[in-house]
N, C-alpha and C positions, 0 to 999 in steps of 0.2 A: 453569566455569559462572559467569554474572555473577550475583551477589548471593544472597542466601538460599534454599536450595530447599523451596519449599512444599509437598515431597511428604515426610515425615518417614521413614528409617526405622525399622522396629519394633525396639528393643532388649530384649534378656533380661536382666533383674539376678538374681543369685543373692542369697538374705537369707543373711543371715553365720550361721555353724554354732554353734548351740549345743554345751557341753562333751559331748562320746561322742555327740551327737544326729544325726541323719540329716539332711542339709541339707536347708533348708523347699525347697517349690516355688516359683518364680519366678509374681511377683503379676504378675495380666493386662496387656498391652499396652494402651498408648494407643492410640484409634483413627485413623489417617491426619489429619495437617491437611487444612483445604478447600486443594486444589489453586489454586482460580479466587476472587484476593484481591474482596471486595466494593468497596474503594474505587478498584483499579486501571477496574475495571470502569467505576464512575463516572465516572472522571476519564475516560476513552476516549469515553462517552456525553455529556458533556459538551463534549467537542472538537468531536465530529460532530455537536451542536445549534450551535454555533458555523460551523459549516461551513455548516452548511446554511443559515443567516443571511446567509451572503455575497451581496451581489448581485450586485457589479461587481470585480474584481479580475484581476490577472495574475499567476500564479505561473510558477516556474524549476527546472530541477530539473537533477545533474550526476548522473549514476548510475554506477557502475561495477560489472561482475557478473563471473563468473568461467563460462569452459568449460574443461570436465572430459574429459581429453585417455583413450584406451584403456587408456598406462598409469597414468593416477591422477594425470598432474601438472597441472596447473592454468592457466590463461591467465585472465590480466583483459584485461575490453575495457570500453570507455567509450564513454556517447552523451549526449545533452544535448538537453534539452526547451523550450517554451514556450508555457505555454496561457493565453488570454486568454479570460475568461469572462465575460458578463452573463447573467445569469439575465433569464426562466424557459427561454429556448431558445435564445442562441448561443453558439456555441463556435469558437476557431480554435488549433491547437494546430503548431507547428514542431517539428520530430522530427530531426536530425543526429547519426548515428552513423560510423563507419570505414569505411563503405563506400558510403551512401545516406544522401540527405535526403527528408522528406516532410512533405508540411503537408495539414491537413485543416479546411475550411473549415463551419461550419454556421450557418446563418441565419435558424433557424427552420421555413425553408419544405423546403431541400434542402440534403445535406449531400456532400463533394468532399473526392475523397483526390487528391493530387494530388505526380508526382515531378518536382521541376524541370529536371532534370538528361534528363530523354528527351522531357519536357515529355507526357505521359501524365497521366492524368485520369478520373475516375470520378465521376458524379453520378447521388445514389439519393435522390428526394422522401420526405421526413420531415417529421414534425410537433410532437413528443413534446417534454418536458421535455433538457433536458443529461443529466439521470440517466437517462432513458430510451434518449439517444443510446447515450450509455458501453453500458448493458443489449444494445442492440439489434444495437449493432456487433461486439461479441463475441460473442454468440449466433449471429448469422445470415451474418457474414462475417467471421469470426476474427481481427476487427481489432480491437486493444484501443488505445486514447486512455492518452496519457502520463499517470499520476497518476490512475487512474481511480477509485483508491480515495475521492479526494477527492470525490466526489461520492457513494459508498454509504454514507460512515462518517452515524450518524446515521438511517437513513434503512431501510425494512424489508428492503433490498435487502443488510445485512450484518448479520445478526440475531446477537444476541452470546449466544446459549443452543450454539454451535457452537462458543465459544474453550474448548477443554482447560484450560488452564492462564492465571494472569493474576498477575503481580507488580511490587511496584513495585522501581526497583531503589536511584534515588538520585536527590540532583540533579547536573545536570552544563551544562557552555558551551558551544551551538552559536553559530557564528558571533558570537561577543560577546553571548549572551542567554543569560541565564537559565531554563535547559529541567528537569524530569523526563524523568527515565525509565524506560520502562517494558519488561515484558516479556511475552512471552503465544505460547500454543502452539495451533495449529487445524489439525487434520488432519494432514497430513505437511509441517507449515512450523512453526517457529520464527519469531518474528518481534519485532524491538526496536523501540519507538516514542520519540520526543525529541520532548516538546511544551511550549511555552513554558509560562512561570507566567504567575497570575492566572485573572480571570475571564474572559477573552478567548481561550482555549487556542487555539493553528495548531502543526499539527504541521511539524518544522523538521529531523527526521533521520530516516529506514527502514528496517532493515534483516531484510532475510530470506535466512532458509537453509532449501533443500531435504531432508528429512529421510527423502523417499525414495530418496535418492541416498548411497549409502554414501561418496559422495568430500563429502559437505557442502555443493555450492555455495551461495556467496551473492550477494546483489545489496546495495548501498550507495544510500541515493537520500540527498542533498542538497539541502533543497529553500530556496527564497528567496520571499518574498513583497514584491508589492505592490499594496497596498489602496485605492490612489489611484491608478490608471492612467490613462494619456492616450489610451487607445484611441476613436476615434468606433464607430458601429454600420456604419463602410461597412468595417472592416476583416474581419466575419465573410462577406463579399459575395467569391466568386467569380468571376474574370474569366478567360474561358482567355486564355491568350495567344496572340500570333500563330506560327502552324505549329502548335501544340499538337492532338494527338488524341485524342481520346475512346476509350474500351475501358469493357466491360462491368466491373463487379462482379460478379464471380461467389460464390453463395453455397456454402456449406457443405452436403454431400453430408449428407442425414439418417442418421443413426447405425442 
């Protein structure tokens, strides 16, 4: 386990015997440390007021996660992202894994998933914020947006009264930067954060493991920024292409 654990256990000291005496009782236990560090806290609240700042930006991301074979062994597979964001409402984000590529366009007005490779396409009219998209698209058509966290951290949409545990662990180098990091437990996920120093916090490394899965899988995300992109606003714009077909989005059966 990385770094100190913030859950202490309860030890029993015996007091030393006096001459022919009956050994004393052992004096009461310390009560548990706080699991949930208060500054790891801040500094996490701090990233995602920073975040949420962003107006214009492109981020990157390399992720590698693992599937967990019947008998217990393991496979990594890898996929690689790109989402280009102007706030208050576009988004276009490139999605390329081993098998499939997919990009998803939003413009504000309407939002297109779209596979190049069969040239297939889906457009469903939307209005909402970026963070409303991310919300909306996972809720109602089980499609989640690369990095999607990026847009809840901060924001009432990841409320931090729900993280179990919070620690910090150290500092360390991502990609030649100067990062903490941190640690924190929510629900049945483990999860390590790597965010640069200063007052400018972006998170720069991710890691999570499944905690309901007795084989542990995890995901790795790598993530790259830049803050100065060349992107105009005709790149969140949708064009089908020539032979390209339309197909429904079909939503998710109500539970």
């Amino acid at each position: 386990m990385l770094g100190k654990t913030w859950i202490s256990a309860l030890a029993l000291t015996l007091a030393a015997s006096v001459a022919g005496a009956q050994t004393a009782a052992p004096p009461a236990a310390p009560p548990p440390a706080n699991p949930v560090d208060a500054a790891s806290i801040q500094a996490l609240q701090a990233m995602g007021t920073h975040l949420q700042s962003l107006q214009r930006f492109s981020v990157s991301t390399e992720v590698t996660g693992e599937r967990v074979l019947a008998d217990g062994q393991k496979l990594q597979h890898s996929a690689r992202a790109v989402v280009d964001v102007a706030r208050p409402n576009r988004l276009r984000a490139r999605m390329t894994g081993p098998r499939t590529e997919r990009e998803l366009f939003y413009d504000g007005k309407a939002v297109t998933l779209f596979t190049p490779a069969q040239k297939y396409y889906s457009t469903v009219e939307f209005s909402g914020s970026v963070a409303e998209l991310v919300s909306r698209l996972q809720e109602r058509y089980g499609v989640e947006v690369p990095l999607s966290d990026l847009f809840l951290w901060g924001t009432a949409a990841a409320p931090i009264d729900r993280i179990q545990s919070a620690m910090y662990v150290g500092p360390a180098v991502i990609g030649g930067e100067r990062t903490d990091q941190y640690a924190f437990r929510q629900g049945n996920f483990d999860w390590q954060l790597w965010m640069t120093t200063g007052d400018k916090p972006l998170p720069r490394k991710l890691v999570i493991v499944n905690r309901a899965d007795e084989a542990r899988p995890q995901s790795v995300s790598l993530i790259i920024w830049n803050l100065r992109p060349a992107f105009t606003d005709a790149a969140f714009r949708f064009t089908p292409p020539k032979g390209g077909s339309r197909i429904e989005l079909v939503p998710l059966k109500a539970q």
